[in-house]
C-alpha positions as CSV (number, residue, x, y, z in Angstrom):
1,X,-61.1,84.5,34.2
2,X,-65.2,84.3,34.3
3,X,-65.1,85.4,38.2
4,X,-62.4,88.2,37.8
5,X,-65.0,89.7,34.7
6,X,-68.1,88.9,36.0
7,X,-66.9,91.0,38.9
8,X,-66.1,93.9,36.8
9,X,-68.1,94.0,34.3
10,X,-72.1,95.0,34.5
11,X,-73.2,92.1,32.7
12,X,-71.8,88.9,31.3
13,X,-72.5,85.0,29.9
14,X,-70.4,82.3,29.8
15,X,-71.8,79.7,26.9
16,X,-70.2,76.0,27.0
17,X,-70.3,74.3,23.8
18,X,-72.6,71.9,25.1
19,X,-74.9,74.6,27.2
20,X,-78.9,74.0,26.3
21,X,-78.8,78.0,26.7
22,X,-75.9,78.7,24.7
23,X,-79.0,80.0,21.6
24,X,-80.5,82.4,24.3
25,X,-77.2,83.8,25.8
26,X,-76.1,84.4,22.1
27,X,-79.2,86.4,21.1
28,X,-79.3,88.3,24.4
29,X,-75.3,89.7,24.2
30,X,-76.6,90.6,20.5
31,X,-79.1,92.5,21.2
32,X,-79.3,93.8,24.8
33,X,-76.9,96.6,25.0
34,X,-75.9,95.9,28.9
35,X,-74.4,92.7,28.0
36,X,-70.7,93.6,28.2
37,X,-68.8,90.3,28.2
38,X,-69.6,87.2,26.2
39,X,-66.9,84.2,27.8
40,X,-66.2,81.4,25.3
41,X,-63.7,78.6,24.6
42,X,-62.4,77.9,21.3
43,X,-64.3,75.3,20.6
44,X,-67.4,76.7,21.9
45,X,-66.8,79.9,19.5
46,X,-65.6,78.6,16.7
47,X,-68.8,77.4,14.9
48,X,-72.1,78.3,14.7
49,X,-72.0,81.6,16.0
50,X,-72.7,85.2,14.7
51,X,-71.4,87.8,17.1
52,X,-71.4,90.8,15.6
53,X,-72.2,92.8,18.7
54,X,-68.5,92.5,19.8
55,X,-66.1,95.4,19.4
56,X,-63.2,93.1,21.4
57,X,-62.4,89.9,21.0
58,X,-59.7,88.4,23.8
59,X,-58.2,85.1,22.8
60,X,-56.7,83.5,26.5
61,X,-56.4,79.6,25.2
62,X,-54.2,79.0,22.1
63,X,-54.8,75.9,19.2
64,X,-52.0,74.2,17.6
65,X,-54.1,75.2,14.5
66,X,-54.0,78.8,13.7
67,X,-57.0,78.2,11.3
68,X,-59.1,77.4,14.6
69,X,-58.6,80.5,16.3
70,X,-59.4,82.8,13.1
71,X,-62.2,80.7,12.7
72,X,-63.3,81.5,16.4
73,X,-62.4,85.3,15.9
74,X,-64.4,85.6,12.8
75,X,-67.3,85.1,14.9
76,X,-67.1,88.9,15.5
77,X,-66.0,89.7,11.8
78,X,-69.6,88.7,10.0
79,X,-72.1,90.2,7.8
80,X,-73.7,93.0,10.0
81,X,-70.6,93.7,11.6
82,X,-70.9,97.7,11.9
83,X,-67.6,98.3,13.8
84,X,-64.3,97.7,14.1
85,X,-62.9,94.9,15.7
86,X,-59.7,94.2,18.3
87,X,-58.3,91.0,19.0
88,X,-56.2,90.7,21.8
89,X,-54.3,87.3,22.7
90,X,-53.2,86.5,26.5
91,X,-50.1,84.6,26.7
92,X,-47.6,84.4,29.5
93,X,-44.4,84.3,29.0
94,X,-42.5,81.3,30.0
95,X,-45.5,79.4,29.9
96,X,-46.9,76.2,27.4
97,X,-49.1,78.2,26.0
98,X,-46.2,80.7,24.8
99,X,-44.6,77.6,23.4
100,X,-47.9,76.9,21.3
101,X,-48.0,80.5,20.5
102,X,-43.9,80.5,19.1
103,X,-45.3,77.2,17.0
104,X,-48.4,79.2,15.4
105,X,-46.7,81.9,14.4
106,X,-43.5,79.3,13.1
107,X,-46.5,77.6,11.0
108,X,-48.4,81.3,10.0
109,X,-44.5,82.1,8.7
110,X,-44.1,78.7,6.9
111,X,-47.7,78.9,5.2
112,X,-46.9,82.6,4.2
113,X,-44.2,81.5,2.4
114,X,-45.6,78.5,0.4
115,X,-48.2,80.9,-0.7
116,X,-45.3,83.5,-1.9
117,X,-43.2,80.4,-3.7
118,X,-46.8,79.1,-5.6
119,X,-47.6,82.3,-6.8
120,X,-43.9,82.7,-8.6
């Protein structure tokens, strides 16, 4: 996926969780309007980021828990945010991570109604 948008798009960083430039790509897609594309894993994006530059957000690798990918996507959704935000998720059917995807939305449905029998 980086080589297929790094071909398209005018600018773009990829930030491993464990990248000593990870800080430095983060404040440069923040603030330099050029930067177009912003590549990170789950776990990579999922703590200790604020990217409110972001307009898009494109989920390609699922979690078994959901919590972990809304914490990811909330990256986007933080104080300063001035726009609104898309989330897109990839998934292929016939494909594991379409089974993780059926069991995500099985455990979104199950929580949802635990919530709606509590509040009875």
């Amino acid at each position: 996926m980086a080589t297929s948008i790094s071909t398209r798009a005018r600018s773009s960083a990829c930030a491993p969780s464990w990248s000593s430039r990870r800080d430095a790509l983060v404040e440069r897609f923040q603030n330099d309007r050029t930067e177009q594309v912003f590549l990170l894993s789950l776990k990579a994006g999922g703590t200790g980021l604020k990217l409110t530059a972001a307009s898009s957000v494109i989920q390609n690798d699922r979690w078994w828990n959901p919590a972990v990918e809304a914490h990811a996507t909330d990256r986007a959704y933080r104080i300063g945010q001035q726009q609104n935000v898309q989330v897109h998720r990839l998934i292929k059917r016939a494909t594991f991570e379409k089974r993780i995807n059926d069991m995500i939305d099985a455990k979104r449905e199950l929580a949802e109604l635990a919530a709606l029998f509590c509040l009875r």
